[in-house]
C-alpha positions in Angstrom: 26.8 15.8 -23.2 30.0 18.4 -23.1 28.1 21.7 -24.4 31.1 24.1 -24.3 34.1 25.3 -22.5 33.4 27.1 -19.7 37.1 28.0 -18.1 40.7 27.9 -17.7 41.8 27.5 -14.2 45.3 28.6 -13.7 46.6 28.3 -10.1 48.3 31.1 -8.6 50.6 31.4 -5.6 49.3 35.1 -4.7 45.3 35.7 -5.5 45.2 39.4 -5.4 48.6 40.3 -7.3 47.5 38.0 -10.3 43.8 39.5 -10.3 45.6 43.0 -10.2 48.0 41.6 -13.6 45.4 40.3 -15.4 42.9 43.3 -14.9 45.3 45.9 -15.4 47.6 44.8 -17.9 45.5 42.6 -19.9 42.5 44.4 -19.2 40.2 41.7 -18.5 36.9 42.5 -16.4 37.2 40.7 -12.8 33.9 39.2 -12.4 34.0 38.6 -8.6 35.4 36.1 -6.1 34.1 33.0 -4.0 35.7 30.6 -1.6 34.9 26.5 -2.5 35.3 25.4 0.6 34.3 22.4 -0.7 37.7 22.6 -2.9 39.7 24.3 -0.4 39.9 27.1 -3.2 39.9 31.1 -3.1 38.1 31.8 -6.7 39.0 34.8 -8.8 36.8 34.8 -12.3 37.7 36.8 -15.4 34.8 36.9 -18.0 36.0 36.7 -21.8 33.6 36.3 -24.7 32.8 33.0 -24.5 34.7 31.8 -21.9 36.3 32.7 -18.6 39.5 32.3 -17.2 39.6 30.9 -13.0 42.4 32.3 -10.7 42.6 29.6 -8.1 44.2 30.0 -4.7 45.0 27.4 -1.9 41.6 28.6 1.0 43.6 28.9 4.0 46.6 27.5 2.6 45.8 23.5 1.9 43.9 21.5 -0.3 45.0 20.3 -3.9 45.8 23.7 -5.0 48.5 23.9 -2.3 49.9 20.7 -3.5 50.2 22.1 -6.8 51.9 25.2 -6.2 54.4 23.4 -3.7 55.6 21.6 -6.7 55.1 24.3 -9.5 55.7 27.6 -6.4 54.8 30.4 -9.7 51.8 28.5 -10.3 50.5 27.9 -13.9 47.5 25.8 -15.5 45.9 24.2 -13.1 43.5 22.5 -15.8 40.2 23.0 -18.3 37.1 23.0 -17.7 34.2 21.8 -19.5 30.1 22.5 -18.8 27.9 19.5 -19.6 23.8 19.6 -19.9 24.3 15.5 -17.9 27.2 15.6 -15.2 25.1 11.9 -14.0 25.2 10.5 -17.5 28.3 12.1 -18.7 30.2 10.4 -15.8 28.6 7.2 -16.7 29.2 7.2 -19.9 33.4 7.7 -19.5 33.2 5.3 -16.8 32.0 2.9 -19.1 34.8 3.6 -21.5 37.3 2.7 -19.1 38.3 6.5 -17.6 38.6 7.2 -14.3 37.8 10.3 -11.8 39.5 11.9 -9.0 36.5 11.7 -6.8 33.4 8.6 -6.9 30.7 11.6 -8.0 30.3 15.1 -8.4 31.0 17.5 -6.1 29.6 21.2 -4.9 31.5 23.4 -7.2 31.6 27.6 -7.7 28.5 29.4 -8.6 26.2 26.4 -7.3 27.8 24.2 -9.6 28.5 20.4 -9.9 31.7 18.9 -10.9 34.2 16.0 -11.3 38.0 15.7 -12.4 39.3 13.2 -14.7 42.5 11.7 -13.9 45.4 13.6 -15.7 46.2 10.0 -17.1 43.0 9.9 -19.5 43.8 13.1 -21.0 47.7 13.0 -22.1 48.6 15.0 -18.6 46.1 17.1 -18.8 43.2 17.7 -15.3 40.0 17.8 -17.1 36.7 19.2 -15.0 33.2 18.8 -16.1 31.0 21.1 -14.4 27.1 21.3 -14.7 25.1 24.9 -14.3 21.8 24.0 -13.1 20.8 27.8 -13.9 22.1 26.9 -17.6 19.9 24.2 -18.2 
């Protein structure tokens, strides 16, 4: 079952310069860093009450990310993120009301995590992530 939102992810053509804007002139607390390899992703995280907001960055300069920004080169949301208590069951339960995925089953995701992308098409344009915490179980 969805439990909450966990983040934004907004892709970003340069990691560092956007983790500089939105510490300094929002003032938002930068949380740390990680590299999914898994994703092909360099991970910024910004804490807010709540919530956090993910700065995503092509690792090594390929992977989906890289797609993105080649078609949207200032970068911009990349898509939202929601933590479920059941990735296994959640999945099964959309699958059996017709949506479809990105991947056939969760992946290794940031933090130790689990997730899975629903196809922009089920969600008026929009990349929806599930991701599940073991720790937050």
């Amino acid at each position: 079952m969805i439990t909450r939102l966990d983040h934004i992810a907004i892709a970003v053509p340069d990691l560092q310069a956007s983790i500089r804007r939105f510490c300094t002139d929002l003032g938002l607390h930068f949380g740390g860093s990680e590299d999914v390899v898994s994703a092909r992703t360099s991970t910024a995280f910004l804490p807010v009450p709540g919530t956090s907001i993910e700065l995503v960055h092509p690792l090594e300069g390929q992977g989906p990310i890289a797609v993105f920004l080649e078609k949207k080169p200032h970068g911009g949301l990349h898509h939202i993120c929601f933590a479920t208590d059941d990735i296994d069951a959640d999945v099964q339960r959309l699958r059996a009301l017709g949506y479809t995925f990105t991947s056939e089953g969760p992946t290794p995701g940031a933090h130790g995590s689990r997730v899975i992308f629903l196809h922009p098409r089920c969600f008026d344009g929009v990349l929806i992530e599930l991701a599940y915490h073991p720790e937050h179980t």
